[in-house]
Structures are given as C-alpha cells and as structure tokens.
N, C-alpha and C positions, 0 to 999 in steps of 0.2 A: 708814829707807827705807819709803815705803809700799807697803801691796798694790796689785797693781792690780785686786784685784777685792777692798775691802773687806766683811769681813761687816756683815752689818746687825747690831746685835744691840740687847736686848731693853729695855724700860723697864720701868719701874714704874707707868706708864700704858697704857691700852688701851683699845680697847672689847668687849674679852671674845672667843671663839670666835664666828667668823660661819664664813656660807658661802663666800665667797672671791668671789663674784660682783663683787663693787663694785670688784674689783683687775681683774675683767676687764674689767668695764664701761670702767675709767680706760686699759684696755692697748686696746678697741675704739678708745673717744675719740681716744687718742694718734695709733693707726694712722690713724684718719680726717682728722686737723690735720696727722698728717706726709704725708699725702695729698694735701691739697690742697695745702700747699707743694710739692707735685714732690717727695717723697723718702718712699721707702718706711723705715717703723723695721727696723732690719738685725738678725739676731740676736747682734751683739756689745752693742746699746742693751738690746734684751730680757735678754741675758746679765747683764748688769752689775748690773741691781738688779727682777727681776721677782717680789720680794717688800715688800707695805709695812712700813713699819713698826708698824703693826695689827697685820699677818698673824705675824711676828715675833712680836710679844708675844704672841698668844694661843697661838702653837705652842709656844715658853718656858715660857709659865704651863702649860699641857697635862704639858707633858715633866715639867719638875719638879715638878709635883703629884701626877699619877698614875705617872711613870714615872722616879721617881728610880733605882730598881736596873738599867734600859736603860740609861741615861744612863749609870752607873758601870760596865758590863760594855763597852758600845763604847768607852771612854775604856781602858778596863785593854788589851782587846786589841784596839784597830783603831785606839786614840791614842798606842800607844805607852810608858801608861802603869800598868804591872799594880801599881804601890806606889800607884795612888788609892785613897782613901777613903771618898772622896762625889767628886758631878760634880753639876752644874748647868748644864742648856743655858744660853745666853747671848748665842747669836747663830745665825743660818744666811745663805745667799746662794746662787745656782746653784751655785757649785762646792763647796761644804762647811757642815760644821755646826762650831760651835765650843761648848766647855767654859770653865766654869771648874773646876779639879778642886783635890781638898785630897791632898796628899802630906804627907810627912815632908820639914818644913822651912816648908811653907807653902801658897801658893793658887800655880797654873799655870794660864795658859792652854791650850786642845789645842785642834785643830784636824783634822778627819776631814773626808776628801775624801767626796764622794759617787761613785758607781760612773762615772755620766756626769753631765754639769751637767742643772738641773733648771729648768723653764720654768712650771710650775702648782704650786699648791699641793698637789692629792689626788697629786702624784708623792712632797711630801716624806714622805708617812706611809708609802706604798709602799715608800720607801728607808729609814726608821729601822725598819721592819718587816723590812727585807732585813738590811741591818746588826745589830739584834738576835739575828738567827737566826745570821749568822756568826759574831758576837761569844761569844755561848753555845755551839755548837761548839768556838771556836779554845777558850777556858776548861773545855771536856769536860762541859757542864752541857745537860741537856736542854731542847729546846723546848719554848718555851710553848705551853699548851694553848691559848691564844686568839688563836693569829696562825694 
C-alpha cells in the first residue's frame, strides 16, 4: 500500500547546495498559473511535495557528509532504532525525514516525523537542528557546541 504523502528521496544526481530560491520562484510561478485558472494552490498541493528533488539531494549529500553521527543519534532515539550502526539520510518531504540505517541483520528503512509538517526549506535545518538536540538528550549526551 502506498503513502499518501510519499518521501522524496535522494539521487545520486544534483546540482549541489543552492539557496532554495528557484523552488520559490517555481512555488511563485505555480501560485500565479493556478491563479489565473480561478483556483488558488491549497496547502494540501504545497503539503504533498514542496521540496524538489534538487533540494533533496543537496540536503542528503549535506547530511551524510558532514552529519553522519546526527543522522545515527535521531535514528537510534527518535527512529525507534538504538541497535543502528550507521544511518544515511535518503529522503525528506513536509511530514518526515527518512533513513536508511545499518542494524544487526541488515539495511532498514526509518522514518522520523517532523514535529509539524514543513513548507521551506530554511525550516528543514531548523528541525534536524531541533531533533538533534532531543535526540542527544533522550541518549544522555551533551549538546553540540555549534547548534
């Protein structure tokens, strides 16, 4: 059965860390075409995928480059999974971020909600930033000095 709000998740293509501009500009555009048709975009359209698939792969590449030990502490305590290994972001969408995590036995996907669904981009750092800090807590490990 599928989701109904499938994650996006990431390739192995991209064009690297931008400013997110050009997903607003495309979210402007939209709003203007669905305007002139007579129908305004509802937040269940914006809900459903108001991340591209760009923005995905550079926030991926980000995560898993610089932020592999993040990625394995939310997965251990906010994924449900404290026997991960490693983690590797793999995908996001308004309502969650997803893993793939290494356990005893093999690869698992996880999937972590976000606290409320997310509409820009500078909200997803705000929330793996939030996340982190709970996730270091619920594991009894101190906060990072640069959040």
């Amino acid at each position: 059965m599928a989701e109904a709000n499938p994650v996006r998740t990431a390739t192995s293509t991209g064009t690297g860390i931008g400013t997110g501009t050009g997903r607003r500009r495309d979210h402007r555009q939209n709003q203007r075409q669905n305007s002139r048709k007579g129908r305004a975009m509802t937040s269940d359209q914006n809900r459903d995928a108001p991340f591209t698939a760009e923005v995905v792969e550079a926030i991926a590449r980000h995560m898993n480059d610089d932020h592999p030990a993040d990625c394995l502490e939310i997965v251990q305590a906010l994924g449900g999974r404290p026997d991960a290994t490693a983690a590797r972001m793999s995908g996001l969408d308004a309502t969650g971020i997803a893993f793939t995590v290494t356990v005893p036995g093999g690869e698992r996907a996880v999937r972590v909600p976000w606290a409320e669904p997310l509409t820009e981009r500078a909200q997803v750092r705000r929330e793996v930033v939030r996340m982190s800090a709970e996730a270091r807590r619920a594991l009894g490990r101190a906060p990072h000095p640069r959040h």
